[in-house]
Backbone bond lengths (Angstrom), bond angles and torsions (degrees), N, CA, C in turn:
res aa  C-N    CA-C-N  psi(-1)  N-CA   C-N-CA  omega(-1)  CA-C   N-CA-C  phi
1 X - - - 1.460 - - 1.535 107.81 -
2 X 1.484 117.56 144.39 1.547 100.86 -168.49 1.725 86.09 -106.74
3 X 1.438 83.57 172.17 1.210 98.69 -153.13 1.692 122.84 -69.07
4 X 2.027 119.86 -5.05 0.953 113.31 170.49 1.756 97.68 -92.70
5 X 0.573 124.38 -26.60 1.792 126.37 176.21 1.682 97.24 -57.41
6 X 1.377 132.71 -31.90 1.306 116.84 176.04 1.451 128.15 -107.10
7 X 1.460 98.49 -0.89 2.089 108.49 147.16 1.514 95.19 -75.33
8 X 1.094 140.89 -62.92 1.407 118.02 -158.54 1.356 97.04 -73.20
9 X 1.921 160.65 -64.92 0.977 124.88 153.90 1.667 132.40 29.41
10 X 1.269 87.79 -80.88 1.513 108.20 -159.41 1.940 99.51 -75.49
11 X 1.378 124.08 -54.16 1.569 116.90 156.65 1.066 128.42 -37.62
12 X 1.698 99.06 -47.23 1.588 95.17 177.74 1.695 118.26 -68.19
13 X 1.322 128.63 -14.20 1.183 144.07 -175.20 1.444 107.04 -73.30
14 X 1.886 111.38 -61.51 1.159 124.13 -156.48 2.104 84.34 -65.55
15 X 1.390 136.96 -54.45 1.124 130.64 -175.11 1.441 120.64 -55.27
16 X 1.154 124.11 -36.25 1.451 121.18 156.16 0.952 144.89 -65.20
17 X 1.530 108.98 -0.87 1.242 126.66 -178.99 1.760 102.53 -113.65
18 X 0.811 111.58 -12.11 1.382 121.40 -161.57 1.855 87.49 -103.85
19 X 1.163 140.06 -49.41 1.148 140.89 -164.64 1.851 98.98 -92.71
20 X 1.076 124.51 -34.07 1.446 125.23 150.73 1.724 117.35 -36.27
21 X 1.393 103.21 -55.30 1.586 120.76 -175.46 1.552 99.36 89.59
22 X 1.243 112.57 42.49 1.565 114.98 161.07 1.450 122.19 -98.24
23 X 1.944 102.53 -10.38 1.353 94.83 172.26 1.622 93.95 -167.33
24 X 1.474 102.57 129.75 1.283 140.13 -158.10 1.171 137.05 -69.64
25 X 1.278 118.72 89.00 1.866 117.51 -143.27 2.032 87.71 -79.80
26 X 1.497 116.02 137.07 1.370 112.45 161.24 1.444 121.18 -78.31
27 X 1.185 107.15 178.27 1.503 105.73 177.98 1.285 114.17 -109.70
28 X 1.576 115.60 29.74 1.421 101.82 -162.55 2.093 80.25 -172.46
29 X 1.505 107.98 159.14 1.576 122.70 -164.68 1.315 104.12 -75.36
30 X 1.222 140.08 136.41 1.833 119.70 -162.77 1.732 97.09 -98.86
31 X 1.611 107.52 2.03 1.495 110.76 175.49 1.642 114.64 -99.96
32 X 1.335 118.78 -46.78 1.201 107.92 179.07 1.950 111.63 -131.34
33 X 1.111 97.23 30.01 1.800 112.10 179.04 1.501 140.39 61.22
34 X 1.640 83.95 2.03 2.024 94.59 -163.07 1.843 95.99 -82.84
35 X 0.866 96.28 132.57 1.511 127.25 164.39 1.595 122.52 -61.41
36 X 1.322 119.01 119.45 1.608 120.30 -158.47 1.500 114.55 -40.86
37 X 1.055 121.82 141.42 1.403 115.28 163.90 1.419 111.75 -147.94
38 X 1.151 129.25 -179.24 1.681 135.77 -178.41 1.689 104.56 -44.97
39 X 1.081 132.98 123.63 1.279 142.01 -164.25 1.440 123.89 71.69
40 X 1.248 119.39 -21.08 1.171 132.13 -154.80 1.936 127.14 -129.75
41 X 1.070 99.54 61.24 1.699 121.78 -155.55 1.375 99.98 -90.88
42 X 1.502 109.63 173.88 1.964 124.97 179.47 1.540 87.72 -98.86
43 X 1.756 107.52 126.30 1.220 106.06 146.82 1.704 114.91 -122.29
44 X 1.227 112.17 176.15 1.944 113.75 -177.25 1.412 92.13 -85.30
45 X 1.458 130.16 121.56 1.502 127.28 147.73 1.601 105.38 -70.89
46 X 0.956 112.69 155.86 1.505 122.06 144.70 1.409 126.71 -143.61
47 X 1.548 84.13 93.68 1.380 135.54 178.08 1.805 112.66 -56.50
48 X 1.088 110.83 -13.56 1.557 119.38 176.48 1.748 116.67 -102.43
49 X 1.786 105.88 -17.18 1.359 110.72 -174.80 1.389 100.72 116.82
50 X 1.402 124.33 160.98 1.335 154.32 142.01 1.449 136.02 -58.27
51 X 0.960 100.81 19.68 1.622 108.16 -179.14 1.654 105.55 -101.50
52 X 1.204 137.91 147.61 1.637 135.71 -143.01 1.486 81.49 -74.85
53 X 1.114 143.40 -91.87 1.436 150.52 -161.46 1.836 105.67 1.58
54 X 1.670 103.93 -51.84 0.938 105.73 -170.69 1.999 117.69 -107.95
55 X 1.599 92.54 13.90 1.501 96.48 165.71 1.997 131.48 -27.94
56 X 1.027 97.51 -52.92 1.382 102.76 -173.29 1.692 102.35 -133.07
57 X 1.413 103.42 56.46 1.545 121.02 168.81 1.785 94.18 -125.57
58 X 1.381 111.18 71.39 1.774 117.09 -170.76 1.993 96.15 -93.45
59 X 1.212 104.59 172.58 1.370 127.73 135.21 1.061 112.04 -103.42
60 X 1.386 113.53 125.19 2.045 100.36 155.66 1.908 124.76 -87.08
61 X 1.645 100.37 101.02 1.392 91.85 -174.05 1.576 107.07 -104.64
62 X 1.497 119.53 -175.22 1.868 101.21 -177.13 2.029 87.32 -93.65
63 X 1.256 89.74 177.84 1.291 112.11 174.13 1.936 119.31 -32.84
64 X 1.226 95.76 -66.85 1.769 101.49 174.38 1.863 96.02 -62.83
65 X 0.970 126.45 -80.37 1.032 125.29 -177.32 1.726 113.46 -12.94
66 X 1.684 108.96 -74.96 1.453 96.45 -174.55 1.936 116.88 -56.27
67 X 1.194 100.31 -54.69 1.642 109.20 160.10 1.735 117.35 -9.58
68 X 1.351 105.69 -49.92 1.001 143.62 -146.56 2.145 83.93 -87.22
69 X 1.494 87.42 -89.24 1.500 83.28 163.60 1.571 153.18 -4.50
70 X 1.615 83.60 -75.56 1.634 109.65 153.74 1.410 132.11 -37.08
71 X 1.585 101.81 -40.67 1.463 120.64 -158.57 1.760 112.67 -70.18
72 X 1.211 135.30 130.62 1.071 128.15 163.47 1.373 128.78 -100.90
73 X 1.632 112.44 36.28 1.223 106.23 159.03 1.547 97.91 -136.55
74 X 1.384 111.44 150.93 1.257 120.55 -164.87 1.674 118.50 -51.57
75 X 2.144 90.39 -57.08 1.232 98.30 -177.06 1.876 131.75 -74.12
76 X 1.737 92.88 8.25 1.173 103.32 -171.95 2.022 101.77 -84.73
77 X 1.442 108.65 -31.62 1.192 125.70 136.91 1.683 137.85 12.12
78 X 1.351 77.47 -93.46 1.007 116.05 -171.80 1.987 101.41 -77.03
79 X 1.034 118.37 -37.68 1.648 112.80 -176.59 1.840 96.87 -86.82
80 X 1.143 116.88 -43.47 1.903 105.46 176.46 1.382 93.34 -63.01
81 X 1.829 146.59 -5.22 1.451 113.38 176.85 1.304 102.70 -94.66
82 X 1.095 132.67 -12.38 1.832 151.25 -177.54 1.834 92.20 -67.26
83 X 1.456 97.03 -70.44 1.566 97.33 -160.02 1.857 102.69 -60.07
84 X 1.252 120.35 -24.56 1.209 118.28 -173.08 1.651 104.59 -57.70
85 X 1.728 100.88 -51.92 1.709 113.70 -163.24 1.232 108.91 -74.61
86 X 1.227 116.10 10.05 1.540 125.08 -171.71 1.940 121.58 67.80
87 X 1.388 101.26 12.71 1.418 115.10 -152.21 1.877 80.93 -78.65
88 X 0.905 130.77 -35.66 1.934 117.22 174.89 1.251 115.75 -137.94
C-alpha cells in the first residue's frame, strides 16, 4: 500500500471508530486544552505512524497544534501555537 493510501487508511479508521463510539473524540486539544472553534478544531494525530497496528493509537490535538506536530522546524511551532491561542 503506498504510503498516501495508508494515511487515509488510518483516518478512515480513526472515523469509524469514532462514529461507532469505540473511540472517543474529546472536546478539548489533549496538547494545549482549547476547545474547537472556527479555524481551530480536534483532529487524531498519529503520532506512532500509519501502519494498521497503530490506526486508532491517535492524539487528539486542535488543528495548529497537530500542524504544529508535523512541523520540523521549531519556530514554525511555535507561531501555529500563537495563531491557535489567538495571540496573532
Amino acid at each position: 500500500m503506498s504510503d498516501q493510501r495508508l494515511k487515509e487508511a488510518a483516518r478512515n479508521a480513526v472515523k469509524r471508530a469514532v462514529a461507532a463510539g469505540r473511540l472517543a473524540k474529546p472536546k478539548a486539544c489533549d496538547h494545549c486544552g482549547l476547545t474547537p472553534r472556527p479555524g481551530c478544531w480536534i483532529e487524531g494525530h498519529h503520532h506512532k505512524g500509519y501502519e494498521e497496528e497503530y490506526w486508532l493509537d491517535v492524539a487528539w490535538l486542535c488543528r495548529q497544534c497537530h500542524g504544529a506536530a508535523n512541523a520540523p522546524l521549531k519556530e514554525v511551532r511555535e507561531a501555529e501555537d500563537f495563531v491557535c491561542r489567538g495571540l496573532i
